[in-house]
Every structure is written in structure tokens, then in C-alpha cells.
LUMTORKE-141233 format. One record per atom (N, C-alpha, C): residue number from 0; atom name; x negated, y, z. Coordinates in steps of 0.02 Angstrom, whole numbers. Example, Ala and Ser with C-alpha at 12.3 -4.5 7.8 and 13.67 -1.06 7.14 Angstrom:
2
{pt 0 'N' {-660 -284 390}};
{pt 0 'CA' {-615 -225 390}};
{pt 0 'C' {-660 -165 390}};
{pt 1 'N' {-642 -112 354}};
{pt 1 'CA' {-684 -53 357}};
{pt 1 'C' {-645 2 394}};
REM end
This chain:
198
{pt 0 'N' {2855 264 -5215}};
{pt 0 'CA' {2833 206 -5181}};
{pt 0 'C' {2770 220 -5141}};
{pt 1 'N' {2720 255 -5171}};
{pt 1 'CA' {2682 289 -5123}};
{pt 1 'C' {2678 330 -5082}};
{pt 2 'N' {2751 356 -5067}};
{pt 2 'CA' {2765 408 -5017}};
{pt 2 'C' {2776 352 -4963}};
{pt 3 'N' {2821 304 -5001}};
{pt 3 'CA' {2857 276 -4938}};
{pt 3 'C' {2800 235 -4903}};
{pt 4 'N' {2742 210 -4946}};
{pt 4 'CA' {2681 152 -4909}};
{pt 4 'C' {2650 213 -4881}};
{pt 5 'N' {2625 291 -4882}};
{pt 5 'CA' {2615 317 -4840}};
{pt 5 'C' {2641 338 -4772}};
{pt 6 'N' {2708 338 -4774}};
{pt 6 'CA' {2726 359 -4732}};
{pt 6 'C' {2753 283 -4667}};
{pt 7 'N' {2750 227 -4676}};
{pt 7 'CA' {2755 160 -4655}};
{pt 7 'C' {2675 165 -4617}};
{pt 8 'N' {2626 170 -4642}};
{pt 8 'CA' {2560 174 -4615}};
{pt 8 'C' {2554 232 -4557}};
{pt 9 'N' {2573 301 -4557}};
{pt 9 'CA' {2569 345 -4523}};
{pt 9 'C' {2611 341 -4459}};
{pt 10 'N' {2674 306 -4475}};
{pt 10 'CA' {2719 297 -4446}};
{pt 10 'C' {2685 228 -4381}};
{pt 11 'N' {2640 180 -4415}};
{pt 11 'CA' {2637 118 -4372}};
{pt 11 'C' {2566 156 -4321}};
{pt 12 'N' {2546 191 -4357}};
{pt 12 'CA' {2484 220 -4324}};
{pt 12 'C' {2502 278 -4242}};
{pt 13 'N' {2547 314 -4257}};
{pt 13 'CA' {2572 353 -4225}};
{pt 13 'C' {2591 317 -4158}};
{pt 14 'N' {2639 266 -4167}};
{pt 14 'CA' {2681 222 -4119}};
{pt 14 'C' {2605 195 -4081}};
{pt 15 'N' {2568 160 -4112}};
{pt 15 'CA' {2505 137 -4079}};
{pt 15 'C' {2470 192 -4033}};
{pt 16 'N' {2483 246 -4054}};
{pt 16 'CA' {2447 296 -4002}};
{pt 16 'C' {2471 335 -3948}};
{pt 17 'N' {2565 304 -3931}};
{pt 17 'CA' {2584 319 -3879}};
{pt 17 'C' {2598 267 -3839}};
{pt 18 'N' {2565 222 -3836}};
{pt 18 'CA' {2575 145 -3805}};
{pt 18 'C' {2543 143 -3737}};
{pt 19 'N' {2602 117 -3682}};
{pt 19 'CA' {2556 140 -3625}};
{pt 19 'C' {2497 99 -3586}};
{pt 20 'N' {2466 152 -3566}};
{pt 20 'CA' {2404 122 -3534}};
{pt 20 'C' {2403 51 -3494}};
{pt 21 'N' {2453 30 -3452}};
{pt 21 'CA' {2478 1 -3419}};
{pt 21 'C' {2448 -76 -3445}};
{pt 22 'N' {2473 -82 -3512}};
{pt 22 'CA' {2479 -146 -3539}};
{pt 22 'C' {2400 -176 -3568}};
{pt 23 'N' {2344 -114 -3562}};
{pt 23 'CA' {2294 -131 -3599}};
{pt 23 'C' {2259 -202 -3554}};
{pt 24 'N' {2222 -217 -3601}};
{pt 24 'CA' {2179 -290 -3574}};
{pt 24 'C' {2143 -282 -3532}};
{pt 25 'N' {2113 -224 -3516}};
{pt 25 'CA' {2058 -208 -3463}};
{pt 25 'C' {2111 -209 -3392}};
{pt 26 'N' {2086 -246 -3350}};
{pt 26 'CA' {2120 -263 -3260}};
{pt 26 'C' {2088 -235 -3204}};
{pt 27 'N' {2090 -221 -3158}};
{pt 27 'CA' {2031 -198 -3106}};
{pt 27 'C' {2063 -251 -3068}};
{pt 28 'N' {2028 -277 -2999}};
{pt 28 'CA' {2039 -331 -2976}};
{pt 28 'C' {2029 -282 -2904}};
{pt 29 'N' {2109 -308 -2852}};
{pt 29 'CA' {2127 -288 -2799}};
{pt 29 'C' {2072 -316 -2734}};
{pt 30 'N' {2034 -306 -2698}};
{pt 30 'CA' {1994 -312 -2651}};
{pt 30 'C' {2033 -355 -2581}};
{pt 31 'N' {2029 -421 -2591}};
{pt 31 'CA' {2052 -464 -2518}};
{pt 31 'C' {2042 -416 -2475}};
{pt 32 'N' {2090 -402 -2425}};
{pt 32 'CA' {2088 -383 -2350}};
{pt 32 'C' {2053 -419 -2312}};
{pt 33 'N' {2052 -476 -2300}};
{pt 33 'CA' {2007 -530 -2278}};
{pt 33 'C' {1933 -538 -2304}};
{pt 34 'N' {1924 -502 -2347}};
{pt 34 'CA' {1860 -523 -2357}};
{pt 34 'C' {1803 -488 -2323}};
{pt 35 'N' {1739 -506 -2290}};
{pt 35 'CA' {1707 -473 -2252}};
{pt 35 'C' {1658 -431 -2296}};
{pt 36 'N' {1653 -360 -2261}};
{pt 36 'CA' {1604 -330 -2304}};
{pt 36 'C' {1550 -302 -2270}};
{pt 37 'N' {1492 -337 -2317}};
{pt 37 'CA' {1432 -359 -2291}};
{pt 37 'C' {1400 -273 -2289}};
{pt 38 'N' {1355 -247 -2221}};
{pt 38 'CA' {1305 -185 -2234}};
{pt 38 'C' {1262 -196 -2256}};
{pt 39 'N' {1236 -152 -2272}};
{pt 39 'CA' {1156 -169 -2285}};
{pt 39 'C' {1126 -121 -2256}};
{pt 40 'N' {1062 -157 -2216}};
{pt 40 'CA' {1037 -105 -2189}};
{pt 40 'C' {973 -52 -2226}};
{pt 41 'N' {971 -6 -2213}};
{pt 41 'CA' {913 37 -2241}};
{pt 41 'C' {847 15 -2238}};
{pt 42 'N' {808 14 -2291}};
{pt 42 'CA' {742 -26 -2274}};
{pt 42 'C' {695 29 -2205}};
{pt 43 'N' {676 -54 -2166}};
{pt 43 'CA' {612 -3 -2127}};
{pt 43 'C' {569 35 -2151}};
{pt 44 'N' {544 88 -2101}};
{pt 44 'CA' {472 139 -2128}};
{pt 44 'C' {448 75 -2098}};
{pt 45 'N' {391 96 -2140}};
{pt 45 'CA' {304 72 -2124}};
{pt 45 'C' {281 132 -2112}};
{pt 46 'N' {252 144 -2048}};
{pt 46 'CA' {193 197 -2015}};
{pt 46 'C' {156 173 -2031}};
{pt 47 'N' {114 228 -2082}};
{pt 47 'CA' {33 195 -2090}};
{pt 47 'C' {8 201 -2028}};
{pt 48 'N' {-56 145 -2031}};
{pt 48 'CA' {-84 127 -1976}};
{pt 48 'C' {-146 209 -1979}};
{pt 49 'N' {-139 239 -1930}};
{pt 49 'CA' {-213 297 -1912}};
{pt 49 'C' {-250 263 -1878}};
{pt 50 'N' {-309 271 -1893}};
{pt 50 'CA' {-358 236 -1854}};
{pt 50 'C' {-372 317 -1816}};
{pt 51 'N' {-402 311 -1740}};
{pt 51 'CA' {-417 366 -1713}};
{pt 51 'C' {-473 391 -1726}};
{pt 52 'N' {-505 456 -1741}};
{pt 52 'CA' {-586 452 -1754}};
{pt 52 'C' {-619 441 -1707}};
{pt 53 'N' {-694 407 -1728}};
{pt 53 'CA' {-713 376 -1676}};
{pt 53 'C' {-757 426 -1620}};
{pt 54 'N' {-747 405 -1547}};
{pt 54 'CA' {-786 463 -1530}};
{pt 54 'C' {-859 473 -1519}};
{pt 55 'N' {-898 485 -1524}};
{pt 55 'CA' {-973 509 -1519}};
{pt 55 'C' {-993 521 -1468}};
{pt 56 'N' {-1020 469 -1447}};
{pt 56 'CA' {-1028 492 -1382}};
{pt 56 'C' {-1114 514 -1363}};
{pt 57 'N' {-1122 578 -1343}};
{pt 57 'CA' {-1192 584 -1360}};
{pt 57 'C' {-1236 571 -1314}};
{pt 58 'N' {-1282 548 -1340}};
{pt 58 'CA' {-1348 518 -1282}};
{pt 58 'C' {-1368 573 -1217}};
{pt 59 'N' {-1366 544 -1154}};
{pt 59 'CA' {-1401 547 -1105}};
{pt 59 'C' {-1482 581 -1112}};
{pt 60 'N' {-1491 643 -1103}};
{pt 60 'CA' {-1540 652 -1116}};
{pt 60 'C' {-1606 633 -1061}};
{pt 61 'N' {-1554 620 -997}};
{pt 61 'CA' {-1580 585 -955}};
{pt 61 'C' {-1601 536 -941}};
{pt 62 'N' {-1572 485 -981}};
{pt 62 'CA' {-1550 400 -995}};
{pt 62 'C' {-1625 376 -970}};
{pt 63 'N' {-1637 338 -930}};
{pt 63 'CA' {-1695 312 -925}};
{pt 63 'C' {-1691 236 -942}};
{pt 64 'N' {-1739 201 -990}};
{pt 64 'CA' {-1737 136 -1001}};
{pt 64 'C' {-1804 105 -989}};
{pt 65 'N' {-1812 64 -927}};
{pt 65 'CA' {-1858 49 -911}};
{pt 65 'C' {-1899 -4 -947}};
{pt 66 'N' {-1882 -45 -1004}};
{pt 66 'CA' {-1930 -66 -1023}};
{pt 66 'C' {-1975 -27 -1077}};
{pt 67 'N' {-1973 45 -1089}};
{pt 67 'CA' {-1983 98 -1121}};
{pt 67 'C' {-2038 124 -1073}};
{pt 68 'N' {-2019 141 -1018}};
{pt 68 'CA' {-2045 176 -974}};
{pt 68 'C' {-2087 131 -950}};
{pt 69 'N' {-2103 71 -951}};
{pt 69 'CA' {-2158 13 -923}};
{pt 69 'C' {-2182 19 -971}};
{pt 70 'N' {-2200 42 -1028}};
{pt 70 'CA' {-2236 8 -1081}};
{pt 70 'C' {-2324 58 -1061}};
{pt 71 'N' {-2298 112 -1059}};
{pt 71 'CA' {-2366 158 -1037}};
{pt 71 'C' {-2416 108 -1005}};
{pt 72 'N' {-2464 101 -1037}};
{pt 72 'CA' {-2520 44 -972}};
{pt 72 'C' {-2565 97 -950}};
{pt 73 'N' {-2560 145 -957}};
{pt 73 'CA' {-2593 193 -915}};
{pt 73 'C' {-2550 217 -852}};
{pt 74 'N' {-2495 210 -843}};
{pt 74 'CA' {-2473 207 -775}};
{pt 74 'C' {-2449 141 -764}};
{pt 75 'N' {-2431 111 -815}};
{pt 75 'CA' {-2416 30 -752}};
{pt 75 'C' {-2449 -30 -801}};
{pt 76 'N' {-2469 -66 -748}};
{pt 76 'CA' {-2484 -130 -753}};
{pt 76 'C' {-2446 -189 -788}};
{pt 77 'N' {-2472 -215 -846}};
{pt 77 'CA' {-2444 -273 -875}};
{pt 77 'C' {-2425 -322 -845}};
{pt 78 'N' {-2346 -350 -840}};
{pt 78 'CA' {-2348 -379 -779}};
{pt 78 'C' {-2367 -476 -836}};
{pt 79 'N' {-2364 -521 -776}};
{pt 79 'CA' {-2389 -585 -788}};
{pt 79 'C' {-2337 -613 -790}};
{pt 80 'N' {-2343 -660 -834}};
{pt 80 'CA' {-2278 -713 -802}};
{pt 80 'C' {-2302 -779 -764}};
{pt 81 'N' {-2313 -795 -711}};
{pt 81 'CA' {-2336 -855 -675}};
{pt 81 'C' {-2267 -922 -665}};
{pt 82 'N' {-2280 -952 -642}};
{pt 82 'CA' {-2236 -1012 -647}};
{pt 82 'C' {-2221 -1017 -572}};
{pt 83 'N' {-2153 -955 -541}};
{pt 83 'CA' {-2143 -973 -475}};
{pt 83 'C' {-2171 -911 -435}};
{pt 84 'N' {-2192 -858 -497}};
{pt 84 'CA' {-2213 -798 -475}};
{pt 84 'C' {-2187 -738 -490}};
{pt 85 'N' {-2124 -729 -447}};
{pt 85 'CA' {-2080 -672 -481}};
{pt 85 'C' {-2110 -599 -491}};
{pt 86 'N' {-2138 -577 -435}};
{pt 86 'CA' {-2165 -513 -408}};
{pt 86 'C' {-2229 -486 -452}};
{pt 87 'N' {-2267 -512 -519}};
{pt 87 'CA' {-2314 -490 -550}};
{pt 87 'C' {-2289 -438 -603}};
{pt 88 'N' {-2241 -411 -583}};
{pt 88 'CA' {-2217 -336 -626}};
{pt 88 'C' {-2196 -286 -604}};
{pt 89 'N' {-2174 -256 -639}};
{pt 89 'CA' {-2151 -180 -638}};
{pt 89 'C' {-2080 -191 -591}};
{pt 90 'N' {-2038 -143 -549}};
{pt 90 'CA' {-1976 -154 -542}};
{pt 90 'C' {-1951 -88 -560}};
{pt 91 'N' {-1887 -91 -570}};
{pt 91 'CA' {-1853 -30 -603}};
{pt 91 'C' {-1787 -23 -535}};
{pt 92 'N' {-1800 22 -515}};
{pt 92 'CA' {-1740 22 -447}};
{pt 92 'C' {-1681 71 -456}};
{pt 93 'N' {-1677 76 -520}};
{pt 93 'CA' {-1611 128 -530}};
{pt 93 'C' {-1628 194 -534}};
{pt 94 'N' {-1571 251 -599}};
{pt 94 'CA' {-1576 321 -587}};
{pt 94 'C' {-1502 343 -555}};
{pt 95 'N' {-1521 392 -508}};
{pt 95 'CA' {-1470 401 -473}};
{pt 95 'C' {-1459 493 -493}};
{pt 96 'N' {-1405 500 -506}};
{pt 96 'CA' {-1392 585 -513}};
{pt 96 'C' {-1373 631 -450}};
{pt 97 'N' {-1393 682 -439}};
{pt 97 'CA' {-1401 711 -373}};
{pt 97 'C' {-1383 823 -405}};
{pt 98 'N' {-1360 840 -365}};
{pt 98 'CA' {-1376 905 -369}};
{pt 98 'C' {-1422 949 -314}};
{pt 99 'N' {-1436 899 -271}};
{pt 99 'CA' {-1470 932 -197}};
{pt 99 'C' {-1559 957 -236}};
{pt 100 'N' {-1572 985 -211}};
{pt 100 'CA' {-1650 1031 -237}};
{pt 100 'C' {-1707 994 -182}};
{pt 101 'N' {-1686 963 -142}};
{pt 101 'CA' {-1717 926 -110}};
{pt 101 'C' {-1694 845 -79}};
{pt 102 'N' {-1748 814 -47}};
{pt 102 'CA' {-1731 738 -72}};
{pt 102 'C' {-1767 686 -9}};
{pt 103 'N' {-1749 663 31}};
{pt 103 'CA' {-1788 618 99}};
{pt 103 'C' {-1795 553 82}};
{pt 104 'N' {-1842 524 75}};
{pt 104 'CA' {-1845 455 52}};
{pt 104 'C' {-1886 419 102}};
{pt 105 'N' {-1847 360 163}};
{pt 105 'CA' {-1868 346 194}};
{pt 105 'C' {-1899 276 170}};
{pt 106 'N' {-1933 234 189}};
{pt 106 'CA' {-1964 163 193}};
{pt 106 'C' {-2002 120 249}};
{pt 107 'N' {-1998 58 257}};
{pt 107 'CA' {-2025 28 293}};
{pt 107 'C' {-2050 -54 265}};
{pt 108 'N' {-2073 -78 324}};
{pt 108 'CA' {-2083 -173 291}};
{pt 108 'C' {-2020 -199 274}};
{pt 109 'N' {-1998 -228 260}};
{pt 109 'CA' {-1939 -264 246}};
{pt 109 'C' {-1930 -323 255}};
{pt 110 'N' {-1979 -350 282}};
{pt 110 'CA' {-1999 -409 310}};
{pt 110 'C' {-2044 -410 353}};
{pt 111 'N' {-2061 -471 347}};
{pt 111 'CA' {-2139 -471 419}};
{pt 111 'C' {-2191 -430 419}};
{pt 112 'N' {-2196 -372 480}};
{pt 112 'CA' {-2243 -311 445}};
{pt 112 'C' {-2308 -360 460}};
{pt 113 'N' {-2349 -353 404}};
{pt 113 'CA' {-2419 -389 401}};
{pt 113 'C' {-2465 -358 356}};
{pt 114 'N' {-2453 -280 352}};
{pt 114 'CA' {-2503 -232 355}};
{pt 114 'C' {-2492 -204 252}};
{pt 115 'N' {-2430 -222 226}};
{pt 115 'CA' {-2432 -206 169}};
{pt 115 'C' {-2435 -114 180}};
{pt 116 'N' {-2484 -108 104}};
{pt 116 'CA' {-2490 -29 88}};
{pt 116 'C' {-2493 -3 42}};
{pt 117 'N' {-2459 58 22}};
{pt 117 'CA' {-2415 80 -46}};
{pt 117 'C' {-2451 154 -41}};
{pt 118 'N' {-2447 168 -107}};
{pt 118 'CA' {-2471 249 -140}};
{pt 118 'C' {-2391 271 -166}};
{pt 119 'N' {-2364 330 -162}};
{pt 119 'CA' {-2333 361 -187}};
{pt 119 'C' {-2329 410 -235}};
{pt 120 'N' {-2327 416 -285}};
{pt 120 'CA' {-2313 475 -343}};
{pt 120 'C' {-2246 493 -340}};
{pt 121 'N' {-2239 548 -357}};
{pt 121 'CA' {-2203 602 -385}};
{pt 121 'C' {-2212 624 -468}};
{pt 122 'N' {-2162 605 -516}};
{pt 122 'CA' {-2171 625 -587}};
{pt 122 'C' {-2249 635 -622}};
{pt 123 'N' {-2294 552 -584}};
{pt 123 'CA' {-2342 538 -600}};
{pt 123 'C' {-2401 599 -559}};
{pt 124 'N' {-2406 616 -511}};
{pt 124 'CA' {-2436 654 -477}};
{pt 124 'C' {-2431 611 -419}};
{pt 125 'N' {-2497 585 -385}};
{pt 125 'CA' {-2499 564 -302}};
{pt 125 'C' {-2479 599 -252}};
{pt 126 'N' {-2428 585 -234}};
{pt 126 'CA' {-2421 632 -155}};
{pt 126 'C' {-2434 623 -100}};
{pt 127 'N' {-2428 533 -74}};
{pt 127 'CA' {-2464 499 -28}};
{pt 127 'C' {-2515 459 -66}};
{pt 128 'N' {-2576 463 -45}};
{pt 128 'CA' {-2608 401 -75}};
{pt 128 'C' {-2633 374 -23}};
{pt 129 'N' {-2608 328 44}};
{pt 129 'CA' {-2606 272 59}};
{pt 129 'C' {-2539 277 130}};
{pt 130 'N' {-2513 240 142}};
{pt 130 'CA' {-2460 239 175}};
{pt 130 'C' {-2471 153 185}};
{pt 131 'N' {-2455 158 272}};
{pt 131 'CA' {-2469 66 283}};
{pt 131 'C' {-2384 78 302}};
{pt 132 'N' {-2359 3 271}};
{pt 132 'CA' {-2272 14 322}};
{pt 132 'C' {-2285 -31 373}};
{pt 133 'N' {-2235 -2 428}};
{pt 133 'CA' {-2216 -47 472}};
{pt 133 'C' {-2142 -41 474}};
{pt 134 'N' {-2117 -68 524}};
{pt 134 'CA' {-2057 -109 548}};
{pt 134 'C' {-2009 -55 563}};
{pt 135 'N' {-2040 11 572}};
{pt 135 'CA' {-2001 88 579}};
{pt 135 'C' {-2001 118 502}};
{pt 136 'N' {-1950 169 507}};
{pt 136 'CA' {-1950 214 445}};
{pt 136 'C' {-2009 256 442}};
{pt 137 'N' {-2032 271 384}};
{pt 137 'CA' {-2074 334 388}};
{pt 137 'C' {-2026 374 335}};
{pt 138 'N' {-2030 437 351}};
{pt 138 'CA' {-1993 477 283}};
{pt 138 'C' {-2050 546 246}};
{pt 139 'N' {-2011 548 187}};
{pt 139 'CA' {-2068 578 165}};
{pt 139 'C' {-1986 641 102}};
{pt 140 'N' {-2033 701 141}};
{pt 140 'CA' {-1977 742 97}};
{pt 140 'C' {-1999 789 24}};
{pt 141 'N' {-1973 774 -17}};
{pt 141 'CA' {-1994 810 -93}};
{pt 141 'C' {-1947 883 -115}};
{pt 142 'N' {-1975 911 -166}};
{pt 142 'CA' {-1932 960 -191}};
{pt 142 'C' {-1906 922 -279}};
{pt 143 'N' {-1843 921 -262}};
{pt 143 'CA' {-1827 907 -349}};
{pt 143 'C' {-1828 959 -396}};
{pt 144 'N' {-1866 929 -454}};
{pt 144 'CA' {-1861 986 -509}};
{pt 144 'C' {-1795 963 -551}};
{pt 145 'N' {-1783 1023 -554}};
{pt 145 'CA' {-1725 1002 -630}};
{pt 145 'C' {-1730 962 -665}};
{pt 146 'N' {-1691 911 -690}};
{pt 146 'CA' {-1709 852 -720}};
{pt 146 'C' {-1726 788 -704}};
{pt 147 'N' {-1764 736 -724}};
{pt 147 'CA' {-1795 701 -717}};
{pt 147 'C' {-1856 723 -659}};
{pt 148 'N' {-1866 668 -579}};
{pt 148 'CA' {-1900 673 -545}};
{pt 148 'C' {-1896 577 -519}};
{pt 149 'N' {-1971 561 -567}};
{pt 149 'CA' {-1973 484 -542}};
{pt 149 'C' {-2034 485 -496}};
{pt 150 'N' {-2014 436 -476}};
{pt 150 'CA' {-2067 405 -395}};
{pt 150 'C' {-2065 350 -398}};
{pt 151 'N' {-2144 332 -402}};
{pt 151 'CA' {-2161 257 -407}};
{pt 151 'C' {-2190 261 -343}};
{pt 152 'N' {-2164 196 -319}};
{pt 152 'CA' {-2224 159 -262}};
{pt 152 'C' {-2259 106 -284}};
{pt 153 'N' {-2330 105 -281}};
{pt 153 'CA' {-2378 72 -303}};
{pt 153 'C' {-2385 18 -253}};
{pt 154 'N' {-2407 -46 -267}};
{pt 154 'CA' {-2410 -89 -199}};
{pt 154 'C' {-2471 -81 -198}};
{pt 155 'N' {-2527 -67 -148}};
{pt 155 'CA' {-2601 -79 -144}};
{pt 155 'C' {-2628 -151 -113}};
{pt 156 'N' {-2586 -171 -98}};
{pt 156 'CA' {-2624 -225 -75}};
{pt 156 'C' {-2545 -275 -64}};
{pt 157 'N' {-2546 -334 -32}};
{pt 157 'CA' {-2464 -394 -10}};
{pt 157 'C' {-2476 -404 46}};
{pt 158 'N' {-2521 -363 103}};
{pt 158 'CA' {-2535 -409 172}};
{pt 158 'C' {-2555 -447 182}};
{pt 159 'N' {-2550 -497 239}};
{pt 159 'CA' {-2569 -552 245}};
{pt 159 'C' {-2504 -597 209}};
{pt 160 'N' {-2452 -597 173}};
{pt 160 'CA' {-2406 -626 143}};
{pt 160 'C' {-2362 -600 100}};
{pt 161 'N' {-2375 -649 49}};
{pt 161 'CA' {-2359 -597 -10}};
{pt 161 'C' {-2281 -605 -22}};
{pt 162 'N' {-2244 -533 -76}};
{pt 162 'CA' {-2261 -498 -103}};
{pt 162 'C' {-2283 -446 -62}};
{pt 163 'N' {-2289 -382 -78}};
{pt 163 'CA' {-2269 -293 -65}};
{pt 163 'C' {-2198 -291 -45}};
{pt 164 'N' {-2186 -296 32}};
{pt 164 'CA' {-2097 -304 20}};
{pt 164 'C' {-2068 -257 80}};
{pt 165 'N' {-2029 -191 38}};
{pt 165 'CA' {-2021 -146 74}};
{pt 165 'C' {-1948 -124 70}};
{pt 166 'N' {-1919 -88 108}};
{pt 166 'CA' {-1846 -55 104}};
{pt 166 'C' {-1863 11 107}};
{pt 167 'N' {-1814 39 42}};
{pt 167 'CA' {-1829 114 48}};
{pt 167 'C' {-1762 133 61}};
{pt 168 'N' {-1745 202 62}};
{pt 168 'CA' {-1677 237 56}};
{pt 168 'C' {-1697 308 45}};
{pt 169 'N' {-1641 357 14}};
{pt 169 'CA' {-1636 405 -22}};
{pt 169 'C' {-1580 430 2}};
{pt 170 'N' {-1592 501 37}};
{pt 170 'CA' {-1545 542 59}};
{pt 170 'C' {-1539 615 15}};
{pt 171 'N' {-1481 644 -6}};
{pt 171 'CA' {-1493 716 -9}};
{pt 171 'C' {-1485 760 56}};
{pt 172 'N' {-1510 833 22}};
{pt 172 'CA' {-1533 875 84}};
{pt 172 'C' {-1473 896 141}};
{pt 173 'N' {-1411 854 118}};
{pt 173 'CA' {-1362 872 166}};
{pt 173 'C' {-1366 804 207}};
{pt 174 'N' {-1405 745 190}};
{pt 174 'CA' {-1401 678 233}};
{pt 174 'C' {-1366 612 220}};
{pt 175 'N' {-1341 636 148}};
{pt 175 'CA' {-1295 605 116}};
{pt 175 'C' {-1346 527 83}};
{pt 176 'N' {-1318 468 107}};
{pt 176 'CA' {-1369 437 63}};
{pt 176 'C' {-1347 416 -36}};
{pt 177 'N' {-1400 416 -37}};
{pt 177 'CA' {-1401 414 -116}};
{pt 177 'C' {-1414 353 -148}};
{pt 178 'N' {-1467 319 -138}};
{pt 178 'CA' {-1478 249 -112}};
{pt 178 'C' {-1502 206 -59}};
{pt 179 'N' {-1513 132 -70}};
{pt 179 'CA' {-1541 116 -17}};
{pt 179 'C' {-1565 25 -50}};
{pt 180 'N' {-1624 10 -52}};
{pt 180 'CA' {-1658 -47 -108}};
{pt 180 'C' {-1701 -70 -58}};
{pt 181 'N' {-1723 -140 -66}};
{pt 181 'CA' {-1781 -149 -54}};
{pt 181 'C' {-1824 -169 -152}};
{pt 182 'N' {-1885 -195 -131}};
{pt 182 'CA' {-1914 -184 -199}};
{pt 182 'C' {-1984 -249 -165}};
{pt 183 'N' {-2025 -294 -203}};
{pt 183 'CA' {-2040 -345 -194}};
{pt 183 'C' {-2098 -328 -269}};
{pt 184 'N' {-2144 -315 -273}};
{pt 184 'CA' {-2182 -308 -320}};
{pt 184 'C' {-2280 -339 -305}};
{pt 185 'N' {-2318 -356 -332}};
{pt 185 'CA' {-2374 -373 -308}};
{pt 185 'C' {-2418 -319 -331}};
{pt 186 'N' {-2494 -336 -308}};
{pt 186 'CA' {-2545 -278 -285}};
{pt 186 'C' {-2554 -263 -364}};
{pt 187 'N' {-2541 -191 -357}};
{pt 187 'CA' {-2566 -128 -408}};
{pt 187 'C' {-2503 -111 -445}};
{pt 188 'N' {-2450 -170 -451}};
{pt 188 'CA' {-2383 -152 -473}};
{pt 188 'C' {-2347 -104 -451}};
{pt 189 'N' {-2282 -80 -479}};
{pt 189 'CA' {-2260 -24 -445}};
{pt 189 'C' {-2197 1 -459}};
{pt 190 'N' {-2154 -1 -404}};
{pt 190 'CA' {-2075 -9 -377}};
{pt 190 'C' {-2053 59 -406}};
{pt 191 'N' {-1994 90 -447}};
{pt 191 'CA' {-2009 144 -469}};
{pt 191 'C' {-1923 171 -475}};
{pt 192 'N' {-1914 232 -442}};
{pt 192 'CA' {-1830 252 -468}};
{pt 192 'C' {-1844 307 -470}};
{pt 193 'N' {-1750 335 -511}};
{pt 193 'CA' {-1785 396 -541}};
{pt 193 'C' {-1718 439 -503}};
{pt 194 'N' {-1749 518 -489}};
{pt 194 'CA' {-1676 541 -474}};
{pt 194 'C' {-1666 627 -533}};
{pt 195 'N' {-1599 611 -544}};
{pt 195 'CA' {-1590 668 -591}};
{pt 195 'C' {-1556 692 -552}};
{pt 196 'N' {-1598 772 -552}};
{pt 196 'CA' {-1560 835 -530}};
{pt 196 'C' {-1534 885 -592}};
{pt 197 'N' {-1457 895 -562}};
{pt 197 'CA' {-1398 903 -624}};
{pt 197 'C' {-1419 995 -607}};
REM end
């Protein structure tokens, strides 16, 4: 009897293990033709942001800043402030860069000639010390040094009507002009540009 309940068990076990796959409970489910199939797209890069390094830009060794350069009261005069009185200071008439070794700087009245008269320096050295303008150019020719070469005109006196009011101009040695200003300053003040030779 125990052969035969063994062999009933081995027997139901066996049959269970050639049973086909077909019928098991697990289904896979057939994919609609119709159904739309969605992409997906790849996520964007993010480029980190580079900042560029910054550039350095190095100082002008030339740089002239005239309220620096007015401060000396041993060459210029403190100017005033009056009420309606522009001309009681310093003027700053620009630095201009040049390679010429030499330099023509003409001037005259610029208005009604009525006897105004100016001193000229050169990099604080007098070169004219008295010059009356009139209604013609006078020119006056320098040697540039390398570098920095400023020229102040001093007003000595306003004429019979004030200010000091003159037109200058600035040629290099080929005739080329370089500038050309007038400048409006009162007595002892002083009209002042600078020229750098490169």
C-alpha cells in the first residue's frame, strides 16, 4: 500500500512538470498598432556659464589729470569762484599724443585785440616771458622731449576787456595740425596743454 501511495504521488508530480508553458497564468499584453509612441527627448546640456577674465588694463603713464596737476600753488593760482565769473581759474586744454620731435604752436587775440599779454613755459621753464597778441598769428617753435612736454600760458594781464582770450593751434613738424582751442582765463591764471611724445 505504500508502494502504491508512493508511486500515485511521483506519478502526479511528474505529469505536473511536463505541462505546457502555454497555459501558465502569466500573459504578456500585445501592443495596439494604433497607439502613439511617445519620444522622449534627451535632457539639455547646461554650458556652464565662463565668465571671461577680466582685462587689466594698465595705467597711462602719461595720463594727465588736471585737477592733480592744478593743485601745485606754486605754479598755479587758486582759482575763485565769483558769481558770473567764469575765467578765475586754471584751464586744462587737453593732452594730445604726437611722435614729431618738434612742435609750432601758433596764437593770437581771439577776440577784440585790446592789448591782452601772456608768458609762456615749457615743462615749467619760461620761454617767452611777455608776448602781447594781436589779431595775427605769432608762432613759436619748441623741441619735444620724450614724454610729457606741458605749456602753460599765463595770462598777465585781460586788456582793456576782460577775460585773457586767445586762440592757439598746434602743428607737428610735418604741418599736420594737432590742435586748435581758444582758452579764456584771468590775470596770473594759466591756459595749459600737454603734448606726449610717443
Amino acid at each position: 500500500m505504500k508502494t502504491m501511495l508512493f508511486l500515485i504521488l511521483v506519478g502526479s508530480f511528474s505529469f505536473q512538470g511536463y505541462a505546457q508553458s502555454e497555459f501558465s497564468t502569466k500573459s504578456k499584453a500585445v501592443p495596439d498598432k494604433k497607439m502613439e509612441i511617445k519620444k522622449i527627448n534627451p535632457p539639455k546640456e547646461i554650458e556652464p556659464k565662463v565668465t571671461p577674465p577680466a582685462v587689466v588694463k594698465q595705467p597711462d603713464p602719461f595720463e594727465i589729470n588736471p585737477e592733480e596737476l592744478f593743485k601745485d600753488r606754486n605754479l598755479y593760482k587758486e582759482p575763485k569762484d565769483s558769481v558770473g565769473i567764469f575765467y578765475r581759474r586754471n584751464q586744462y586744454l587737453g593732452s594730445f599724443k604726437t611722435k614729431t620731435i618738434t612742435s609750432s604752436i601758433r596764437f593770437r587775440d581771439a577776440a577784440f585785440v585790446d592789448g591782452d599779454k601772456i608768458k609762456i613755459y615749457l615743462n615749467d621753464k619760461v620761454v617767452q616771458p611777455e608776448v602781447r597778441l594781436d589779431g595775427t598769428f605769432k608762432e613759436l617753435k619748441i623741441d619735444l622731449v620724450p614724454g610729457i612736454n606741458k605749456i602753460d600760458f599765463e595770462a598777465l594781464n585781460e586788456g582793456s576787456a576782460s577775460p585773457n582770450t586767445a586762440q592757439f593751434e598746434v602743428y607737428d613738424d610735418k604741418g599736420t595740425a594737432i590742435t586748435n582751442q581758444p582758452w579764456n582765463v584771468g590775470t596770473g591764471y594759466k591756459a595749459t596743454i600737454v603734448l606726449v611724445r610717443e
